[in-house]
VOGU-3710 file (C-alpha; in Angstrom, 3 decimals, decimal comma):
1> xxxxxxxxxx> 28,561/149,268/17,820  31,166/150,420/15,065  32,999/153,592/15,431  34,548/155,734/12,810  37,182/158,497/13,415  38,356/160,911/11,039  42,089/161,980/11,464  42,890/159,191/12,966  46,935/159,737/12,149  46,378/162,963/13,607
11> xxxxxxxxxx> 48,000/164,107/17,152  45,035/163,199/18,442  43,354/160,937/16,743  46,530/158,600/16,802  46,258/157,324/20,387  42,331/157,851/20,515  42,099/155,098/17,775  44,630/153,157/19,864  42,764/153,418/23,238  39,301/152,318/21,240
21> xxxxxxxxxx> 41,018/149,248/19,827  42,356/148,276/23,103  39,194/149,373/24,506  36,862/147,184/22,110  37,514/144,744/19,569  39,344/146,165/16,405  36,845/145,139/14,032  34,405/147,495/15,942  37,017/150,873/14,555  36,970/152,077/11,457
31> xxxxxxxxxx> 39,655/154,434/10,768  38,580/157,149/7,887  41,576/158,273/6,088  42,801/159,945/2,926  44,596/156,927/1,732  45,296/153,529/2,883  47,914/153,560/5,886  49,900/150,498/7,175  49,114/151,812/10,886  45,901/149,971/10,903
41> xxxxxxxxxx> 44,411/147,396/9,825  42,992/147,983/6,116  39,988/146,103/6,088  38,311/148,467/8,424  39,254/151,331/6,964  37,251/153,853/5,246  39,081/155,450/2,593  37,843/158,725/1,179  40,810/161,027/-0,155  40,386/164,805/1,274
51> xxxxxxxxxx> 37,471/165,842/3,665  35,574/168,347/2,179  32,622/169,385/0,331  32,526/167,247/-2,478  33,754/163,960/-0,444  31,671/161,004/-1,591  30,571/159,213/1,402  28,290/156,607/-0,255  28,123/153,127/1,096  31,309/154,136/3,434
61> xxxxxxxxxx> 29,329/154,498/6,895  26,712/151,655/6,437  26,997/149,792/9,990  28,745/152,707/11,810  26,728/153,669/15,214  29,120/156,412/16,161  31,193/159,049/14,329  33,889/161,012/16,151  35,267/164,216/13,922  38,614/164,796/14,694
71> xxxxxxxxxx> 39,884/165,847/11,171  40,311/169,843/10,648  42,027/172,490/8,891  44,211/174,254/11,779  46,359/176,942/12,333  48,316/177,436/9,110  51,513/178,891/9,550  52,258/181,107/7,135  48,762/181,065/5,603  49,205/182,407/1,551
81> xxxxxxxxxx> 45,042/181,845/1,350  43,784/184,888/-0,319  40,538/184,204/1,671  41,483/182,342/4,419  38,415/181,998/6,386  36,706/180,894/3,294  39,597/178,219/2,806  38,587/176,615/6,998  34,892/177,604/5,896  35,983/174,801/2,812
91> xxxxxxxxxx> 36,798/172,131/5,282  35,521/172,922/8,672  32,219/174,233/7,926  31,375/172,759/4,636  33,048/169,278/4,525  31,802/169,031/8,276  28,163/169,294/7,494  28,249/167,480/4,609  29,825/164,861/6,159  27,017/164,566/9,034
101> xxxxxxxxxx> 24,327/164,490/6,700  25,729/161,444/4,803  26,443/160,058/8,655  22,434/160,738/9,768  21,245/159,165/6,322  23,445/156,174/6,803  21,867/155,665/10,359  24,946/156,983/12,660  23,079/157,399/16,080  25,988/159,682/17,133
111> xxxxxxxxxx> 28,519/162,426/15,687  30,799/163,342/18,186  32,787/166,767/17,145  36,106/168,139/18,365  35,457/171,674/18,226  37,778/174,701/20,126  37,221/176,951/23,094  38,288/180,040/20,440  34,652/179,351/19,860  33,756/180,955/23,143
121> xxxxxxxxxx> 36,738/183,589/22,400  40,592/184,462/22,650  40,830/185,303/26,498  39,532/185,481/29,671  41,861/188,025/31,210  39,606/189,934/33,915  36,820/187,887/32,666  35,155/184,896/34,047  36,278/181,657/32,899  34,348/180,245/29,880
131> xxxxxxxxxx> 30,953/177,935/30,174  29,303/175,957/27,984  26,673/178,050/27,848  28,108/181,337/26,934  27,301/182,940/23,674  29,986/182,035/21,078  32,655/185,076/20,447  34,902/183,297/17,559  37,624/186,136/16,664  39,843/184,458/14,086
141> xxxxxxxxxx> 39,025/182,562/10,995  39,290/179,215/12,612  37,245/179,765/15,816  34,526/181,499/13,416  34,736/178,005/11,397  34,207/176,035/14,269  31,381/178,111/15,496  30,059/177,849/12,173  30,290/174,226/11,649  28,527/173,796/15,244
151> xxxxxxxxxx> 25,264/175,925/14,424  25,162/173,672/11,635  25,874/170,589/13,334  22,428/171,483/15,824  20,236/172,015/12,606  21,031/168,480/11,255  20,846/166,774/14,704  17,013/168,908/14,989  16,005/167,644/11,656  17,491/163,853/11,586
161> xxxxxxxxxx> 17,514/163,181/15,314  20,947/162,191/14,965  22,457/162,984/18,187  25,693/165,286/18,181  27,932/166,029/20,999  30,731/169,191/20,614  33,609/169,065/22,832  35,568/172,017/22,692  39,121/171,666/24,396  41,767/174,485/24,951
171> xxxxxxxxxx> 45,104/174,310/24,162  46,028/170,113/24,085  49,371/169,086/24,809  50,830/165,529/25,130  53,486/163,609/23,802  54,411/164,565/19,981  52,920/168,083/20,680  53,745/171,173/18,289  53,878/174,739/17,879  54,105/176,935/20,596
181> xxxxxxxxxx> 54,063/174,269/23,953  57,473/172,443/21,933  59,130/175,566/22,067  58,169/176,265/25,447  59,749/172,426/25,881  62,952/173,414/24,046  63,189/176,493/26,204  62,938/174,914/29,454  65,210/171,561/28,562  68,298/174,145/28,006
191> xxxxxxxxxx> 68,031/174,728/31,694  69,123/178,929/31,476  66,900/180,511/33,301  63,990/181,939/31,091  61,774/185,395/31,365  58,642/184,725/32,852  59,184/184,875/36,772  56,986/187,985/36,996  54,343/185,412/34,782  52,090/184,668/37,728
201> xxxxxxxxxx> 48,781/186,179/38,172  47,525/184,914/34,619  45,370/181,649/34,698  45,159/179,357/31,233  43,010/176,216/31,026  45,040/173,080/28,632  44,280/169,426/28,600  46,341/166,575/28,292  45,851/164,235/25,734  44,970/161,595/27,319
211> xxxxxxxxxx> 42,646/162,770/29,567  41,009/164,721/26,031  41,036/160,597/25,521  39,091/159,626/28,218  36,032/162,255/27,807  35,803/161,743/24,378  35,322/158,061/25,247  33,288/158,651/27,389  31,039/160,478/25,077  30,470/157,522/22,644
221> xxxxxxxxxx> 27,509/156,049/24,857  26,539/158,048/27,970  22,961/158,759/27,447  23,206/162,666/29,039  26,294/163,363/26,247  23,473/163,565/23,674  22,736/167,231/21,623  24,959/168,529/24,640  28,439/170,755/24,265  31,036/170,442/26,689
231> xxxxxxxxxx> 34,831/171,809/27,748  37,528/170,413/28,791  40,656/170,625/30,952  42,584/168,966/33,320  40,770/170,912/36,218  43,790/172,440/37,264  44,811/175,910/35,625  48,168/177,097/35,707  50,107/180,836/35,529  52,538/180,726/32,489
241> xxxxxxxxxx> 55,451/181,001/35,517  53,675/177,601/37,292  53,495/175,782/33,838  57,057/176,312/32,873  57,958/175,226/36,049  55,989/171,996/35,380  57,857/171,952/32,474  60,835/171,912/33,914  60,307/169,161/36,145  59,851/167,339/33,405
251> xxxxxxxxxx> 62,690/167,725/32,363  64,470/167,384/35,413  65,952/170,586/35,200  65,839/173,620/37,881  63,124/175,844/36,267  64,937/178,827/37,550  63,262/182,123/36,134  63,890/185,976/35,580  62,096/188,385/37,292  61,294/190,240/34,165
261> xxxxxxxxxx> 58,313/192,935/34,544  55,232/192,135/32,249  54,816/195,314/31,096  58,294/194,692/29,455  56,678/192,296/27,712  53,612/194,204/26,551  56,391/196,719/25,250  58,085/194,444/23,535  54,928/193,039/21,773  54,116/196,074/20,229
271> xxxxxxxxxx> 57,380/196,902/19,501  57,952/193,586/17,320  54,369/193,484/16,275  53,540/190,440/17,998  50,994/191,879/20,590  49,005/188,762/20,506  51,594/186,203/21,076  52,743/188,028/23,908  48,690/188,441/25,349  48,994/184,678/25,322
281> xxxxxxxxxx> 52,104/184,624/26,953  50,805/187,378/29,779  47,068/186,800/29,761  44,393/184,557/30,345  42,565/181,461/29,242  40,707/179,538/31,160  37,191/177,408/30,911  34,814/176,083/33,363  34,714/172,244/33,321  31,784/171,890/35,850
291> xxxxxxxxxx> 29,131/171,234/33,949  31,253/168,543/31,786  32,092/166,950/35,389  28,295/167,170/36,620  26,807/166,297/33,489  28,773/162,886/32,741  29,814/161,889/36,575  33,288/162,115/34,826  36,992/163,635/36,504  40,059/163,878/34,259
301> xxxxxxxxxx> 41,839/160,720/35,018  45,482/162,305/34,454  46,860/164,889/36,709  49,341/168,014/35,234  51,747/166,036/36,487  51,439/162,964/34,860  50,978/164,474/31,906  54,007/167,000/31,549  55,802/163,727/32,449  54,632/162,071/29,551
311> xxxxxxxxxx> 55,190/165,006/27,445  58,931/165,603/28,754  59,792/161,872/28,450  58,519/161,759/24,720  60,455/164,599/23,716  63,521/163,720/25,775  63,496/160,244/24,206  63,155/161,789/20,736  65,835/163,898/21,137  68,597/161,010/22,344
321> x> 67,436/158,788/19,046
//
């Protein structure tokens, strides 16, 4: 069977296309890019400029059996979008589904899509940890996107029969990662003691890369994966004080921590008007990764450990080069 992955140069679709050539012969992947890259090989490549609504997908998925959807618009820092949930509507919603019809006329059996737990919500703070099965609560533009685009998603697999799984991870870190987990990593590999001792009743849910990897793999052919949506973690939560003390490990530094008071930091939020950054910070996150587990007789194969290692060694290495 031939596979095809959008973003494949992405931060995850990178090593996903690299564990599925390892994993099966090359000319089984198909990379879909924007433009012709000399990370893979071209002849299997599927060129097709900028996903979106008026992509032209004719005669590029003839012979592909699965499609796994990793491209997106993200978080856009500084976004300058007059509109901007119309702007991840434009790629998201609208170059999703028109994507997976051209996939279920071509005769793709399955469209596997990377969606995001902010389609369940923001938090879980003095909530119950997320399930599959809970009625989406999207609160910003890109969640409400990703809801959108999996409503959608159902309709075409109900009227084609292609079969579409959604896998909706949490925050995903692993070597190369950005935003907001690198500058928890810069923090921690000065070694001065950081904030967050008092950090340690909250609870958030991430996943490690590889083990993201490994479920999505797993995905591509188990027979109960079909029309089903799961989540996705490493099974083992952590406060924000226990995960910059994995951190720091890492790292090989001491992880020593201030005894700060959280409601200094709830102060300080609204203060600086960066309330939300600090409910992150404080507050919690976390899913329920049973069903996933029961469903596909599947276990993240990485533990925390393993994978702040990774993580930590990556950015270590980058830094000495």
């Amino acid at each position: 069977m031939k596979i095809a992955i959008t973003g494949a140069t992405g931060f995850l679709g990178k090593p996903l296309t690299k564990e599925l050539s390892e994993r099966f012969c090359d000319d089984s992947i198909a990379p879909i890019l924007r433009n012709l890259s000399q990370e893979f090989n071209n002849v299997n490549c599927i060129v097709v400029g900028d996903i979106g609504p008026m992509t032209d997908w004719s005669n590029k998925l003839e012979d592909i059996g699965c499609v796994i959807h990793c491209a997106a618009r993200v978080h856009v820092m500084n976004e300058k979008n007059e509109d901007p949930l119309d702007a991840f509507r434009e790629v998201n919603v609208r170059g999703t589904l028109v994507f997976a019809k051209a996939a279920a006329k071509s005769g793709v059996k399955r469209f596997i899509f990377v969606s995001s737990i902010k389609v369940n919500g923001e938090s879980t703070t003095s909530k119950k940890p997320y399930k599959n099965s809970d009625e989406p609560s999207p609160k910003d533009p890109y969640g409400i996107s990703k809801s959108e685009a999996e409503a959608g998603l159902k309709l075409i697999a109900d009227e084609t029969g292609m079969e579409v799984v959604i896998i909706r991870p949490p925050l995903v870190y692993g070597p190369g990662v950005k935003a907001n987990f690198a500058a928890m990593l810069k923090f921690a590999s000065t070694g001065i003691p950081l904030p967050f001792g008092c950090i340690s009743h909250n609870k958030r849910s991430m996943v490690y890369v590889e083990n993201l990897i490994s479920l999505i793999v797993e995905c591509i052919d188990n027979p109960n994966a079909a029309n089903n949506t799961f989540l996705v973690s490493d099974d083992n939560d952590l406060s924000t004080k226990e995960f910059v003390n994995g951190l720091s490990a890492g790292l090989g530094k001491s992880g020593l921590m201030l005894p700060v008071p959280n409601a200094l930091f709830s102060i300080a939020g609204k203060v600086l008007g960066k309330s939300a950054v600090i409910d992150r910070l404080c507050g919690s996150l976390q899913v329920d990764i049973n069903h996933t587990k029961d469903t596909l007789s599947w276990q993240p194969p990485y533990s925390v450990v393993e994978g702040f290692a990774a993580t930590a060694r990556y950015f270590k290495d980058q830094r000495s080069n």
